[in-house]
C-alpha positions as CSV (number, residue, x, y, z in Angstrom):
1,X,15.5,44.7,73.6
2,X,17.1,41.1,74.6
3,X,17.1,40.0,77.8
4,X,20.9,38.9,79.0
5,X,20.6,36.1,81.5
6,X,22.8,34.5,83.5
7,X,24.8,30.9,84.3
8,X,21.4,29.0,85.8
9,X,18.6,31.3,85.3
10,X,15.4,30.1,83.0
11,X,12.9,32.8,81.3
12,X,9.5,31.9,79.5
13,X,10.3,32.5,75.5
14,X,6.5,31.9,74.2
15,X,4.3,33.1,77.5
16,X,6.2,37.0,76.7
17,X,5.8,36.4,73.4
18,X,2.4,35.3,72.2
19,X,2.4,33.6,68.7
20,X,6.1,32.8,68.5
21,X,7.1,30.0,66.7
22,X,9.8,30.5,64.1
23,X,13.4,31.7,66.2
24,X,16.9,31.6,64.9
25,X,19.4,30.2,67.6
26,X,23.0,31.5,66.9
27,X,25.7,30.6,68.7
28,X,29.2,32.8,68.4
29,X,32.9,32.1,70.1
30,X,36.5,33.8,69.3
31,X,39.4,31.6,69.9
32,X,42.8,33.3,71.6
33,X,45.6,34.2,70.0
34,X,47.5,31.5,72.1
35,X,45.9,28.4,69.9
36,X,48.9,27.0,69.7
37,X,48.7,27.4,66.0
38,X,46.9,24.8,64.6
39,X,43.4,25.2,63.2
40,X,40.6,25.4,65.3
41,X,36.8,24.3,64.5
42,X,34.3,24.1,66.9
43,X,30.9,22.7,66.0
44,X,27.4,23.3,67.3
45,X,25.5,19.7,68.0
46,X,21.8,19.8,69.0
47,X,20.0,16.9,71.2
48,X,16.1,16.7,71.4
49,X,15.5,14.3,74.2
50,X,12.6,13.0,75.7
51,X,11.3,13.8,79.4
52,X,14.1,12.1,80.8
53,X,16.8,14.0,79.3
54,X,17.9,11.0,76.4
55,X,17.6,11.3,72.7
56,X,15.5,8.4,71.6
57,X,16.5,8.2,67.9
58,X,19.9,9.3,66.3
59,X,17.7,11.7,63.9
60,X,17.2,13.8,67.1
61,X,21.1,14.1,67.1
62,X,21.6,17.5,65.2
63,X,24.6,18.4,63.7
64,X,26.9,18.9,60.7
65,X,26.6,15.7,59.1
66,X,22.2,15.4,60.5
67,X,21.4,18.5,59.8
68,X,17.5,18.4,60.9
69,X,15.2,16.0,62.7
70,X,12.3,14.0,61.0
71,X,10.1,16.9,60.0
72,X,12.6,19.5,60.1
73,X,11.1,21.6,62.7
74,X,15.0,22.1,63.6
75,X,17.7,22.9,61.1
76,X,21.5,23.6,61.5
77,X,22.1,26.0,59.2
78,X,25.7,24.8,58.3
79,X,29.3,24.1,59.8
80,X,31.2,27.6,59.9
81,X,35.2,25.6,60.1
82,X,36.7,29.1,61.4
83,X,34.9,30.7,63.4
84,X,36.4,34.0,62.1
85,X,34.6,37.1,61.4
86,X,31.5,38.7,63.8
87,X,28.4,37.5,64.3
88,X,27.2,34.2,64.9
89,X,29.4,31.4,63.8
90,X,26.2,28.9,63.9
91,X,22.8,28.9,63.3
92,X,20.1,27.0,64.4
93,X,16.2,27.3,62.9
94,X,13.6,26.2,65.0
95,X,10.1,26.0,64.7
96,X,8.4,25.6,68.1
97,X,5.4,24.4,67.3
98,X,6.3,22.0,64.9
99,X,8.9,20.0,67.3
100,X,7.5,16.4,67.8
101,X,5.4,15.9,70.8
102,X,7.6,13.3,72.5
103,X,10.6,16.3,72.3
104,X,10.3,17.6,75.9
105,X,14.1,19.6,75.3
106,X,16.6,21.0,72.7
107,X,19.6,21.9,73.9
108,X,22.8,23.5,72.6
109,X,25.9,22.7,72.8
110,X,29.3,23.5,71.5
111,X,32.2,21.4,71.0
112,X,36.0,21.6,69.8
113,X,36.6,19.5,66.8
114,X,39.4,17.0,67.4
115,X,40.2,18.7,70.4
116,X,42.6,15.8,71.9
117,X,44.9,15.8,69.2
118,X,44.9,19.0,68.6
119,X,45.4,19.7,72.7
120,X,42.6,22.4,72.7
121,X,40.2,23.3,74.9
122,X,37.4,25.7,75.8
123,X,40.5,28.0,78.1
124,X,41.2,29.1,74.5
125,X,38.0,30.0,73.4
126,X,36.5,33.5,74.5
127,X,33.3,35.6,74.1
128,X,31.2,32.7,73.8
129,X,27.1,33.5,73.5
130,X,24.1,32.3,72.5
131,X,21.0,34.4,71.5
132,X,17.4,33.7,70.2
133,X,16.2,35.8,67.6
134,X,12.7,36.4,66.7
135,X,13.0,35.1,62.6
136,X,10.0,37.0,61.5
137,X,11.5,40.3,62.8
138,X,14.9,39.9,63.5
139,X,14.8,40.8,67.1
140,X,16.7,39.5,69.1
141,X,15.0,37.9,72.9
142,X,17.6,36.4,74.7
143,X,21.3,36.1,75.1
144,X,23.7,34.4,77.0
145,X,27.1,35.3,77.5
146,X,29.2,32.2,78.7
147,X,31.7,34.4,80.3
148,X,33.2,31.5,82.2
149,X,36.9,30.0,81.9
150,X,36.8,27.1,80.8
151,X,39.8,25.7,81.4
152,X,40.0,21.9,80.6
153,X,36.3,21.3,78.8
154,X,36.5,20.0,75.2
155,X,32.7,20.6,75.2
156,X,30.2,22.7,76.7
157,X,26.2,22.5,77.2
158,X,25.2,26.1,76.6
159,X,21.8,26.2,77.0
160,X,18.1,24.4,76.5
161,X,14.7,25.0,75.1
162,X,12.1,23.1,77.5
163,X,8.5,22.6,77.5
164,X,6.7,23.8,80.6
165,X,3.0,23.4,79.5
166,X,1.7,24.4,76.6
167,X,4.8,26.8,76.5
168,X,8.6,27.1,75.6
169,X,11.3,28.3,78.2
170,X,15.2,28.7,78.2
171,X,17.9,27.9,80.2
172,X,21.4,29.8,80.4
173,X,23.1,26.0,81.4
174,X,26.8,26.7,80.5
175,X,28.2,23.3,82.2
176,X,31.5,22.4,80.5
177,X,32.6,18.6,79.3
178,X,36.0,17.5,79.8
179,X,35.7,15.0,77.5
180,X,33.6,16.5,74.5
181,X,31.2,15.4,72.1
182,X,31.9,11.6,73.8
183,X,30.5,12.3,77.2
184,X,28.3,14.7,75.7
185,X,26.3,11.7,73.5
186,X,27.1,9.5,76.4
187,X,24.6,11.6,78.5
188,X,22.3,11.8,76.2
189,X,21.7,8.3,75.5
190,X,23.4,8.0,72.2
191,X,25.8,5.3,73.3
């Protein structure tokens, strides 16, 4: 049975379950009916970054056009343009203990394609998750339900995978970006 955590809170993934290593991160959103009819794509980017938060190396920079790092110890599993349908809308594969030793975090986040000209924003985007699913058995560990209003954010940080030890742990983040996938690689270290 998953565990549902909340805005903030962190939970061991490997100490509670001994010999994990292969987990599928999905990541699902619906968008309102008030979209102010034109499309609406929202795209899952991934940042590895070292111990003090930055992404050394653009192939650490995960996303529809990189779709793994070096060794591919963390795939995206493809662009989903509509978002339509149940289920998760992205999917990330990661192997935990294959990710490079100078990866201390890998965290999530979820950003509105073209949102300025478009004028979207996360206020019109609901039921936003992420879980981790066990990929040998399909069960799923942990989800996150956003559940917040975003009401400006082009982008949001949903959550990280960070080393503590010899072990993984997760953190429901949900911080929102008002200015997307810019301020987003901006904090990382990508510009």
């Amino acid at each position: 049975m998953a565990i549902n955590l909340s805005k903030g809170q962190k939970i061991d993934l490997t100490k509670s379950n001994p010999g994990l290593s292969k987990i599928k991160v999905g990541l699902g959103w619906d968008t309102n009916k008030y979209d102010g009819g034109k499309d609406f794509d929202l795209d899952v980017s991934v940042f590895l970054t070292n111990a003090n938060g930055k992404v050394d190396k653009e192939s650490n920079f995960i996303f529809f056009n990189n779709k793994q790092n070096e060794n591919g110890s963390v795939v995206h599993a493809g662009d989903n343009r509509t978002g339509e349908g149940d289920g998760d809308d992205e999917v990330i594969d990661v192997d935990l203990k294959s990710i490079p030793a100078d990866v201390d975090k890998v965290a999530f986040t979820i950003t509105i394609y073209d949102a300025e000209s478009r004028s979207q924003n996360f206020g019109q985007v609901s039921r936003s998750y992420v879980r981790i699913v066990n990929e040998v058995n399909n069960e799923e560990l942990i989800r996150f339900d956003l559940g917040e209003d975003f009401s400006v954010e082009t982008g949001v940080v949903v959550g990280e995978l960070y080393r503590h030890g010899a072990e993984w742990k997760f953190n429901a983040i949900g911080a929102g970006y008002k200015d997307g996938l810019a301020g987003l690689t901006r904090d990382y270290g990508l510009q």
